[in-house]
N, C-alpha and C positions, 0 to 999 in steps of 0.2 A: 273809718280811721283805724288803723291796725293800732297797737300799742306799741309802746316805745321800745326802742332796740335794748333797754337793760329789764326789760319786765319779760319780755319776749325769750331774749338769749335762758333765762331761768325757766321758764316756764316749758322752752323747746328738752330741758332734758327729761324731759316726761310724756313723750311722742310716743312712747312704746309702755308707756306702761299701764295697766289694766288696774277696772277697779274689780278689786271679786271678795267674797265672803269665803272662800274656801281655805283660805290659810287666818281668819279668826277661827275656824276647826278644828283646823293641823293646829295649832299654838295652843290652843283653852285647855286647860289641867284645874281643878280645881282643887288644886295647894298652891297655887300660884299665889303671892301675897297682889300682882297685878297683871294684867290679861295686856293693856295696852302695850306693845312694845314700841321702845326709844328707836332714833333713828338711825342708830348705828346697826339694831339688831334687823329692822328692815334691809338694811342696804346691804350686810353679810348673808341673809336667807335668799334676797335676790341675787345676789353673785354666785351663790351654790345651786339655789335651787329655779330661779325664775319667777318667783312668784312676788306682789304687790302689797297689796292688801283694802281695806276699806276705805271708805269716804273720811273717817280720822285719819287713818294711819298716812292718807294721801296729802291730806290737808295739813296734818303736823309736820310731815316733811316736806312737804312746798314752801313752809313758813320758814324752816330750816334754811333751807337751800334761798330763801329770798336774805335772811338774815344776812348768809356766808357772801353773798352777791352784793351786799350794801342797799338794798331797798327798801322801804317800808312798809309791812303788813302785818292784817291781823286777821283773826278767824269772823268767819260770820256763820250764817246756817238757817234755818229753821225748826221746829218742834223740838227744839235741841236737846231736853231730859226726860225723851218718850220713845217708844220703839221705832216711832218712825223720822229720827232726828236723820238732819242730814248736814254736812261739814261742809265748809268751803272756804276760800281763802278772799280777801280785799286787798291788793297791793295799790301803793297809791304810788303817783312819779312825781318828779323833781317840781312839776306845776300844782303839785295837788290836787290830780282828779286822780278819782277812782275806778279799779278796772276789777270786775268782779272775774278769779282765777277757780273755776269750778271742776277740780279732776275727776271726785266724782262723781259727776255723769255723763264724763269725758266729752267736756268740749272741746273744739277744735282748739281757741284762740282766745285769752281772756278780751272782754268787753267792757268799753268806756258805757260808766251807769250813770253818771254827772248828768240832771235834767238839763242843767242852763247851756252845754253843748248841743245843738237844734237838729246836727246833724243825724243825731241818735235817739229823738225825743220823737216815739213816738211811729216811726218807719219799720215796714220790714228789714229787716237784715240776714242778707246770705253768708256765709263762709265762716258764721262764728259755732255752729251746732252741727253735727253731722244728722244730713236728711230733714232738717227744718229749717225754716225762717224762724226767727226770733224778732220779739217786736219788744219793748221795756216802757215801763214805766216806775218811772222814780219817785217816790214820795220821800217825804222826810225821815220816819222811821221802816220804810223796807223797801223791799223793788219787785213790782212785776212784770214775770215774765212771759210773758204767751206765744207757746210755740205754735208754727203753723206746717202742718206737714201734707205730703200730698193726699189728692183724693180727699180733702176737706175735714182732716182731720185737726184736733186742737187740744192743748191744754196746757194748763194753766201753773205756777211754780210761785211761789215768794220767798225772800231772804231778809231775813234782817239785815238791817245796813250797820247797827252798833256793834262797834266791836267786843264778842263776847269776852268775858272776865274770865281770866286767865284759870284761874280754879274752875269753874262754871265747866268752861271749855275741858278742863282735864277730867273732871264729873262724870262730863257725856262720852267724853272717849270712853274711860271704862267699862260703863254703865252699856255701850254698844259693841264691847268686845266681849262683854258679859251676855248677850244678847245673842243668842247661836240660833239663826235664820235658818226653817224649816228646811228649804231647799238652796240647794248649791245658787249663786249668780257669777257672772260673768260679763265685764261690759268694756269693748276695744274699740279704738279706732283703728279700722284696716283700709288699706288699700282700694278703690272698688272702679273701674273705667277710670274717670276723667276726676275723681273727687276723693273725698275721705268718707266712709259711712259708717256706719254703727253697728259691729257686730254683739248680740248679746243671746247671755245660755241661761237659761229660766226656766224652774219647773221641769226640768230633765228635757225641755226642748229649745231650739236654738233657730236664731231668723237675724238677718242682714237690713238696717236702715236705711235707703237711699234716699235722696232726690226723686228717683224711680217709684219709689215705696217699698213694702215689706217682702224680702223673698223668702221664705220660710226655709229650712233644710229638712233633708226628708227625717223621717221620727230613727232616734237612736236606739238602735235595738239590746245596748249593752251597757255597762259600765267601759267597757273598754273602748268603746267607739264614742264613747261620751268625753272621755278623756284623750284620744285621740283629737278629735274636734277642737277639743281650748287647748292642747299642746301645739297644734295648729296655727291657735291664732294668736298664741300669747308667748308660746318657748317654754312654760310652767313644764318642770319634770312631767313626765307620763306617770312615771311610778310614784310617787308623791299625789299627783291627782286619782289611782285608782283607789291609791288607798283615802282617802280622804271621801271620797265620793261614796265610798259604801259604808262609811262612819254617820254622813249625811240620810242613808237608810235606814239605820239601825239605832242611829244614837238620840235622844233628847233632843227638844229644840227651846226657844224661849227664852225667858232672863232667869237664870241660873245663881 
């Protein structure tokens, strides 16, 4: 069951946009009295420059843009006041189920987590993940997710289903834009044959998710060809990502 045409129409204007850590780099000054930028300063650096931002900055402006739209959500996540918290959004429709809206780790299509729907209880499921099935399981306080990907690979995800507290939730935005990730990431949904798949840049190397399975790209001999590559796949300036990219060499990492 796809989601409904007003959770959808919101959700489709973020078909192109990438989750990446490279602009919490470009943005962190530490005189900044806060590291999280509002949504209007997302939406002006994208109009200049191409660039996203992180699993907050995605999720705070999802909620936005569900608000402007008349819909109702809230944040969810896991390990949410630790290094490895992750953000994501719950939009509910006009019948009251809920459709978990997760940018990022760029899914394709938010997904009905409601157990007592049977259709979804418990099945694989195609076209919601790029290059995996997704199968759920709903408990009362979180939801499992276990992806299945080709070649017999697996693993495993959970979310809170409580909607986190609104300070809680502003906490961890912080608290992960304070948080400057060793190496660059970058994660799109592109184009690929017949499908959507998952292109991501990790550790200064880069590989394509399919249905097929993993295609690696050959090893990047440069910073410039590094940043060729996500200007490729995401529109992010060129010159904004080389300099940023060799800030990621040289600079600190950690919670700051």
């Amino acid at each position: 069951m796809l989601p409904p045409a007003s959770i959808l129409k919101t959700w489709k204007k973020f078909d192109r946009i990438a989750m990446e850590t490279v602009t919490k780099r470009w943005n962190y000054h530490p005189d900044k009295p806060f590291q999280q930028r509002s949504v209007s300063q997302m939406k002006e650096q994208r109009d200049q420059f191409g660039v996203s931002g992180n699993c907050f900055d995605l999720a705070i402006w999802l909620l936005d843009e569900f608000k402007q739209d008349g819909i109702e959500a809230y944040p969810v996540g896991h390990d949410i006041h630790t290094d490895d918290a992750h953000a994501a959004v719950m939009a509910v429709d006009e019948n009251g189920r809920r459709f978990l809206c997760d940018l990022g780790d760029q899914w394709l299509l938010p997904i009905l987590i409601d157990a007592e729907d049977e259709e979804f209880s418990g099945e694989k499921l195609s076209g919601f993940f790029p290059g995996a099935d997704v199968q759920l399981k709903s408990h009362k306080s979180h939801l499992e997710v276990y992806y299945h990907r080709p070649n017999g690979r697996f693993s495993v995800q959970t979310y809170g289903l409580e909607p986190v507290n609104k300070g809680d939730f502003e906490m961890a935005a912080e608290r992960s834009q304070n948080y400057l990730n060793p190496y660059p990431l970058v994660e799109c949904r592109v184009p690929y044959k017949e499908e959507t798949a998952h292109w991501e840049f990790d550790k200064w190397q880069s590989f394509l998710s399919s249905t097929e399975g993993l295609h690696h790209d050959s090893p990047a001999v440069s910073i410039e060809v590094c940043a060729q590559r996500i200007n490729e796949k995401t529109g992010f300036s060129k010159d904004l990502l080389e300099q940023v990219l060799r800030k990621f060499k040289t600079a600190p990492s950690g919670l700051l």
